[in-house]
TILO-463753 format. One record per residue: residue in one letter; residue number from 1; y, z, x of N, C-alpha, C in turn. Coordinates in Angstrom, 3 decimals. Atoms other than C-alpha are relative to their C-alpha. Layout:
BEGIN
[A NUM [Y Z X] [Y Z X] [Y Z X]]
...
This chain:
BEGIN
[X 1 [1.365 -0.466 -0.201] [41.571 -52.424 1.821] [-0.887 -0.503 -1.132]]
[X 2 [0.822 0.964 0.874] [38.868 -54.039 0.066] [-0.756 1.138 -0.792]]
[X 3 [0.870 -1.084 0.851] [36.292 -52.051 -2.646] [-1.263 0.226 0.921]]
[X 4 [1.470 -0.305 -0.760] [33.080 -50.469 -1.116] [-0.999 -0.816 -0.781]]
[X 5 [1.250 0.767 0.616] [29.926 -52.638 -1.602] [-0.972 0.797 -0.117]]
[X 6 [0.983 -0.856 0.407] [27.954 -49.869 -1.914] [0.292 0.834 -1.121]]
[X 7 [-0.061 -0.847 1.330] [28.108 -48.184 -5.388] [-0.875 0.721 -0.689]]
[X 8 [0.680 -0.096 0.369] [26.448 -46.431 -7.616] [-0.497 -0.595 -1.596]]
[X 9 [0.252 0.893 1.084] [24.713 -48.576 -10.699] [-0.720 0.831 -0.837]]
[X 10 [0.467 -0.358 1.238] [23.064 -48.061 -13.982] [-1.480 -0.190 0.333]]
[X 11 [1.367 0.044 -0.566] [19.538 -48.892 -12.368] [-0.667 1.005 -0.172]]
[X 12 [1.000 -1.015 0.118] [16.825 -46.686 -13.448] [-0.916 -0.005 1.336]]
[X 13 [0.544 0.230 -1.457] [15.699 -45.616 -9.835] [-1.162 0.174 0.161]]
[X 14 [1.838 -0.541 -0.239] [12.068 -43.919 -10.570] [-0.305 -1.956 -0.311]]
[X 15 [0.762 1.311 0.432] [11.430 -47.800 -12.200] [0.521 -0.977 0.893]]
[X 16 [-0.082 0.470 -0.848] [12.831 -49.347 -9.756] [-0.736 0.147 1.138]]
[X 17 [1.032 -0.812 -0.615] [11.018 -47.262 -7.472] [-1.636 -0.499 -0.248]]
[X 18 [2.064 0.790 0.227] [7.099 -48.385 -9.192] [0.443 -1.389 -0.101]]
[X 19 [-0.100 1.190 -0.093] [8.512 -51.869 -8.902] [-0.022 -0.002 1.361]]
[X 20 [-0.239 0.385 -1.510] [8.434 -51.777 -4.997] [-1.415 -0.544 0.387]]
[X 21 [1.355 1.085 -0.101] [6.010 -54.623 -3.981] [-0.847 0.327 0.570]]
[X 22 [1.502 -0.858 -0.921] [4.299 -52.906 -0.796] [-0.287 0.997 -0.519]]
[X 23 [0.171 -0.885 0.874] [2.490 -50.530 -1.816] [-0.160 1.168 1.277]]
[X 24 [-0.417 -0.960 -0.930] [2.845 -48.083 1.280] [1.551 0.563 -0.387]]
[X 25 [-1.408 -0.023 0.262] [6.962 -48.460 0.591] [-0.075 0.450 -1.111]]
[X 26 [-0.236 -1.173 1.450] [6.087 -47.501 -3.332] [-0.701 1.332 0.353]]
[X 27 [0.467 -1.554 -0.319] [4.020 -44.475 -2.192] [0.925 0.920 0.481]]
[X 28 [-1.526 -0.836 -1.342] [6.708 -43.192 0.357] [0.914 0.310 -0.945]]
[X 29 [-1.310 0.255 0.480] [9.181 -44.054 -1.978] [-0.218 0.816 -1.218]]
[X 30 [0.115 -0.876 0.876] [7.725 -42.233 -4.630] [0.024 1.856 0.158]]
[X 31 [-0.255 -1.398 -0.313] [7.310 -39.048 -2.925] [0.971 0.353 0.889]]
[X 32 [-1.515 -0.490 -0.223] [10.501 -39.183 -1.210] [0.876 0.175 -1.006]]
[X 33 [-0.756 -0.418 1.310] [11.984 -38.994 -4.608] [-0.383 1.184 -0.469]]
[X 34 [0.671 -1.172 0.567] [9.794 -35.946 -5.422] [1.025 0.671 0.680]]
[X 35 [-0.910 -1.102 -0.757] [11.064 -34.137 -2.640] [1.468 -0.039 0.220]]
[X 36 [-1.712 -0.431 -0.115] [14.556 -34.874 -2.441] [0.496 0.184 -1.566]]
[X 37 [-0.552 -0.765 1.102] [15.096 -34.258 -6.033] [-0.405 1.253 -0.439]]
[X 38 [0.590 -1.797 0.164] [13.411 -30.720 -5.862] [0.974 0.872 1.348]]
[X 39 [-0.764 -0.578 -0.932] [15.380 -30.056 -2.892] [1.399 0.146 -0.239]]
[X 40 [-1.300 -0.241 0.324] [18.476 -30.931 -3.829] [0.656 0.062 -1.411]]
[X 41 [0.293 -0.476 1.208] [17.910 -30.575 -7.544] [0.951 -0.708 -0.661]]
[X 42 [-0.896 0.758 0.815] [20.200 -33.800 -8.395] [-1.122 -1.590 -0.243]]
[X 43 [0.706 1.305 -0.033] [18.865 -36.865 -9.856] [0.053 -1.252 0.476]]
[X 44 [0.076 1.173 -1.045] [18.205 -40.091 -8.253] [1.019 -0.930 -0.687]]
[X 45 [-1.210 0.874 0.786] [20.979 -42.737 -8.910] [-0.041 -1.201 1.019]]
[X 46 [-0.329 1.307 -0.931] [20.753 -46.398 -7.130] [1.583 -0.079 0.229]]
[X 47 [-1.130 0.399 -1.100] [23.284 -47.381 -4.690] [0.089 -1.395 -0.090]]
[X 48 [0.192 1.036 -0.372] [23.528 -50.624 -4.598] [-1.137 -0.916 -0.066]]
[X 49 [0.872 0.941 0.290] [20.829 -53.215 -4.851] [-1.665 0.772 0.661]]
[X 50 [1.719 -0.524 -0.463] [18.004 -50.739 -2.809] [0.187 1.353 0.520]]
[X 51 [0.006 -1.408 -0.974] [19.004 -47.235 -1.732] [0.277 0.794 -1.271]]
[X 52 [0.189 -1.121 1.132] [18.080 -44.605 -4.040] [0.547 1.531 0.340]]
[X 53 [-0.626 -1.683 -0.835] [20.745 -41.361 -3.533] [-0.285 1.030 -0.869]]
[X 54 [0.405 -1.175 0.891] [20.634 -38.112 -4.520] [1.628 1.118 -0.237]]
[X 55 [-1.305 -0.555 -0.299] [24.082 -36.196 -5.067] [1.334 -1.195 0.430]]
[X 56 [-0.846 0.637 -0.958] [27.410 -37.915 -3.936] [1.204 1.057 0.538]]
[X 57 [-0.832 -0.888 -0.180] [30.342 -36.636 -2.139] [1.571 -1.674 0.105]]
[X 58 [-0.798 1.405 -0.343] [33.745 -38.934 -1.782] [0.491 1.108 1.487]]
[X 59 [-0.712 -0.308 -1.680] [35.334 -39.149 1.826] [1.260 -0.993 -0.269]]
[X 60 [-1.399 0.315 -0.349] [39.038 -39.845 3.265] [-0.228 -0.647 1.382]]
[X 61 [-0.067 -0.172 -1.770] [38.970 -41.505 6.697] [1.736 -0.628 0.459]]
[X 62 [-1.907 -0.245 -0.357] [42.044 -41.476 8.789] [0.757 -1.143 -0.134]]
[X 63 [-0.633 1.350 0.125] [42.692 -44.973 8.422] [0.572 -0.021 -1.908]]
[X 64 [-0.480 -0.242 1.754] [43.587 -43.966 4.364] [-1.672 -0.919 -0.519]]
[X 65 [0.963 1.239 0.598] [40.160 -45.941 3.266] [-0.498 1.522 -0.633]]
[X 66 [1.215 -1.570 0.581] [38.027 -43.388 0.956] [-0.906 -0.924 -1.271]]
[X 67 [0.699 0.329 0.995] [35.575 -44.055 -1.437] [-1.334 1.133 -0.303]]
[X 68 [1.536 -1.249 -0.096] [32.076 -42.068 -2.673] [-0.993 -0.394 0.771]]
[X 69 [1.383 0.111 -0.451] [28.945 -42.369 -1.331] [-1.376 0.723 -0.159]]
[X 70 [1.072 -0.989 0.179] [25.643 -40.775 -1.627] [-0.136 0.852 0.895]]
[X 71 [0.099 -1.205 -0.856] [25.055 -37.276 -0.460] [-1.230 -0.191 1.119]]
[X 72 [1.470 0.145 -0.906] [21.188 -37.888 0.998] [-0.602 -0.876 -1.122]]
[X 73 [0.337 0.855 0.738] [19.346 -40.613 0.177] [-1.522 -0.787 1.245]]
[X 74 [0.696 0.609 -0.366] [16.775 -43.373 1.215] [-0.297 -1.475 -0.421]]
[X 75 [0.017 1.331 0.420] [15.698 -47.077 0.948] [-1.522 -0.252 0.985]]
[X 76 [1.402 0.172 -0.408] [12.149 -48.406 0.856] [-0.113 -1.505 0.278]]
[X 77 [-0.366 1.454 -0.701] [12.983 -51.497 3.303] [-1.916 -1.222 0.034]]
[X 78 [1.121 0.643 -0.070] [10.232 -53.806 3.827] [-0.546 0.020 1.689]]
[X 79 [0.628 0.125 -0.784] [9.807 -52.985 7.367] [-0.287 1.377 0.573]]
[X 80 [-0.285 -1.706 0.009] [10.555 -49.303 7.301] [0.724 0.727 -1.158]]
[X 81 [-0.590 -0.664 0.941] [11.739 -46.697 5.333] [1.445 0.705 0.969]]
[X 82 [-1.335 -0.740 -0.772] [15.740 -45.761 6.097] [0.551 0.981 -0.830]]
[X 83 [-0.698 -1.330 0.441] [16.766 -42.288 5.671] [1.503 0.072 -0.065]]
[X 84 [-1.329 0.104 -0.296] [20.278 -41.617 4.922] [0.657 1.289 -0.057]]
[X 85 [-0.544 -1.069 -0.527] [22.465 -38.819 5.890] [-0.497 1.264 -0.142]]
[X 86 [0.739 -1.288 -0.475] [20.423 -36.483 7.102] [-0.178 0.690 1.815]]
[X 87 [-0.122 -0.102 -1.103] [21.663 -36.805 10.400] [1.403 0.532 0.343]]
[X 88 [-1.587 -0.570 0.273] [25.063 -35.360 9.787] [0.136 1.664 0.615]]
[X 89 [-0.143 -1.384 0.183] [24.329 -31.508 9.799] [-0.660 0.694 1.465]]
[X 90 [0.606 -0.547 -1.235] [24.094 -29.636 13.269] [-1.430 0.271 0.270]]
[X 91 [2.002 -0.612 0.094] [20.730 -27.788 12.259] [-0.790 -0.935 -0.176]]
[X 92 [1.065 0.993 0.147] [19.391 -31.024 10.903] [-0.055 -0.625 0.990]]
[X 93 [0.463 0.806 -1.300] [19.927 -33.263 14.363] [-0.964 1.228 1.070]]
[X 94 [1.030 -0.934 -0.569] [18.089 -30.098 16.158] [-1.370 -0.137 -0.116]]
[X 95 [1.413 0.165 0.943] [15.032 -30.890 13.806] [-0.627 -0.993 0.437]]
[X 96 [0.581 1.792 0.066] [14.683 -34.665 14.686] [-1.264 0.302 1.117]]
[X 97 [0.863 0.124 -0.449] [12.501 -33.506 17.577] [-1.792 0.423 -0.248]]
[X 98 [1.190 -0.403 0.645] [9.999 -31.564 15.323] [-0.502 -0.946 -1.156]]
[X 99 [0.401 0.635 0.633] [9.985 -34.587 12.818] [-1.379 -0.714 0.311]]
[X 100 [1.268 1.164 -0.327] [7.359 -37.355 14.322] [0.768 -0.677 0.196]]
[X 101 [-0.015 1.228 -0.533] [7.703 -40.812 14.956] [1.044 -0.387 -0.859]]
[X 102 [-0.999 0.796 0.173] [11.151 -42.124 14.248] [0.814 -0.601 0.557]]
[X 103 [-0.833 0.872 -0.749] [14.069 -43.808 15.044] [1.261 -0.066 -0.435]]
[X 104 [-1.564 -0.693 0.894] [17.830 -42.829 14.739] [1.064 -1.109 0.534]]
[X 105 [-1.095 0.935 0.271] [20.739 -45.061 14.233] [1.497 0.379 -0.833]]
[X 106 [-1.339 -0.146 0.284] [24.104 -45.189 12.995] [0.148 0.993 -1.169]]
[X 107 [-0.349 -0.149 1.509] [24.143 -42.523 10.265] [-1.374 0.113 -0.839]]
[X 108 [1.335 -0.174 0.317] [20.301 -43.060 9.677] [-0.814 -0.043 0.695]]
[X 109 [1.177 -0.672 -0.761] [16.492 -42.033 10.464] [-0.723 -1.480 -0.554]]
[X 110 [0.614 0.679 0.594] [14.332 -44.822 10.331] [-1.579 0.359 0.007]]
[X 111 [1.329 -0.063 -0.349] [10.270 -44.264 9.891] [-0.891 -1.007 -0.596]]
[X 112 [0.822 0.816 0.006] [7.774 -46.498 9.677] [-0.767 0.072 -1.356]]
[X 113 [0.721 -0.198 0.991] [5.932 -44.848 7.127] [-0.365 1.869 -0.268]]
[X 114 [-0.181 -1.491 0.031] [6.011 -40.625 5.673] [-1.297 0.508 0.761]]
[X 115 [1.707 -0.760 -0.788] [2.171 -40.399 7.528] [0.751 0.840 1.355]]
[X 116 [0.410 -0.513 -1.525] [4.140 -40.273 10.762] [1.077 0.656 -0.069]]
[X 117 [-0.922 -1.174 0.070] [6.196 -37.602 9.879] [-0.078 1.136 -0.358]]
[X 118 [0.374 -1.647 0.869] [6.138 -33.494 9.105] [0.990 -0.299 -1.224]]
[X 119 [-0.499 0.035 1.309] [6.963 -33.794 5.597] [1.078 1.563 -0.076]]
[X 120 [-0.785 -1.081 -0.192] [7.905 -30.127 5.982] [1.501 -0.042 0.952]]
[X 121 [-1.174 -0.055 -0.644] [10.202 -30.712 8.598] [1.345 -0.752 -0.465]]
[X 122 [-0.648 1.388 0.567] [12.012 -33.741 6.781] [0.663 0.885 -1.135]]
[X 123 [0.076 -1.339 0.616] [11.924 -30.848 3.839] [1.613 0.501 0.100]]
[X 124 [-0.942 -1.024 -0.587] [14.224 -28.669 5.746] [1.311 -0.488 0.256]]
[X 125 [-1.382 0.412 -0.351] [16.190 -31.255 6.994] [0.659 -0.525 -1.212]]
[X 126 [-0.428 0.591 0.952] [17.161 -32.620 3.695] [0.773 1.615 -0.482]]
[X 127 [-0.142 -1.764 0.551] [17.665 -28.495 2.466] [1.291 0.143 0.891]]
[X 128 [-1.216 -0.212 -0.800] [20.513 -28.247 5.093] [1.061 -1.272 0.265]]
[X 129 [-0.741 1.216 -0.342] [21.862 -31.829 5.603] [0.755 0.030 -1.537]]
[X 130 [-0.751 0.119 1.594] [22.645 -31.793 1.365] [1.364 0.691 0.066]]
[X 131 [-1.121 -1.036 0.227] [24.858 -28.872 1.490] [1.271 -0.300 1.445]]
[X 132 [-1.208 0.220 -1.116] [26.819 -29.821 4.649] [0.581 -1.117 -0.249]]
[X 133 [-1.110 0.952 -0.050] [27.393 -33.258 3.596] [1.123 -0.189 -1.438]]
[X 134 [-0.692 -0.477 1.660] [28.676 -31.964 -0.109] [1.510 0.889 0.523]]
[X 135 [-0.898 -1.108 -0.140] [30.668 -29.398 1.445] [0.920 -0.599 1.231]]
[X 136 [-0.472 0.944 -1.221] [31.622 -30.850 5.143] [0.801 -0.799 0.180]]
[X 137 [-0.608 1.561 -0.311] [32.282 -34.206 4.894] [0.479 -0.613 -1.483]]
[X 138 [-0.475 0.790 1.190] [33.433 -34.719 1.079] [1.275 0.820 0.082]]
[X 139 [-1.370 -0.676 -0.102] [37.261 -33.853 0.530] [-0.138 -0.120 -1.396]]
């Protein structure tokens, strides 16, 4: 089994973060860091070359492969912003229809931009998705 390409690095993520070129993607990206580090009250830690997590948990899957990963997180793409596991937690997929305008995929939420979304609702879902995927899905 090979090493995970996703890690977590020494990258200072807020400055990484005011380095993001669009400036819609640094806005977003700035106050998605607000709120998921008040929510889940861990600090931001790069992943890899662009996904800024918050918490990690490690996983086992049945094939023996395990490694960590970030608990909830995000990445301020250049054509969207991709949410990351916040789609895990029963109560949080319930929510997706009170969010706004997104778009769900393997594991992630994608949105266009935080305008077209209830911040509150996003909020909530981060407040319940943290603790299920800490507790849940980390062994």
């Amino acid at each position: 089994m090979g090493e995970n390409k996703t890690v977590a690095t020494d990258v200072d993520a807020l400055a990484w973060l005011q380095a993001v070129e669009h400036p819609v993607r640094r806005a977003d990206g700035l106050a998605l860091h607000d709120i998921m580090s008040r929510v889940t009250g861990e600090p931001a830690v790069m992943w890899g070359p662009s996904m800024v997590g918050y918490g990690e948990y490690h996983y086992t899957y049945a094939s023996g492969r395990e490694g960590d990963s970030l608990a909830v997180g995000f990445s301020p793409r250049k054509t969207s912003l991709a949410l990351y596991g916040l789609t895990y937690a029963p109560r949080a997929k319930a929510m997706l229809e009170q969010l706004g305008k997104h778009k769900a995929g393997a594991g992630c939420l994608y949105v266009n931009k935080l305008a077209d979304v209830d911040t509150a609702v996003l909020e909530k879902m981060i407040e319940v998705s943290y603790p299920y995927v800490i507790g849940t899905l980390g062994t």
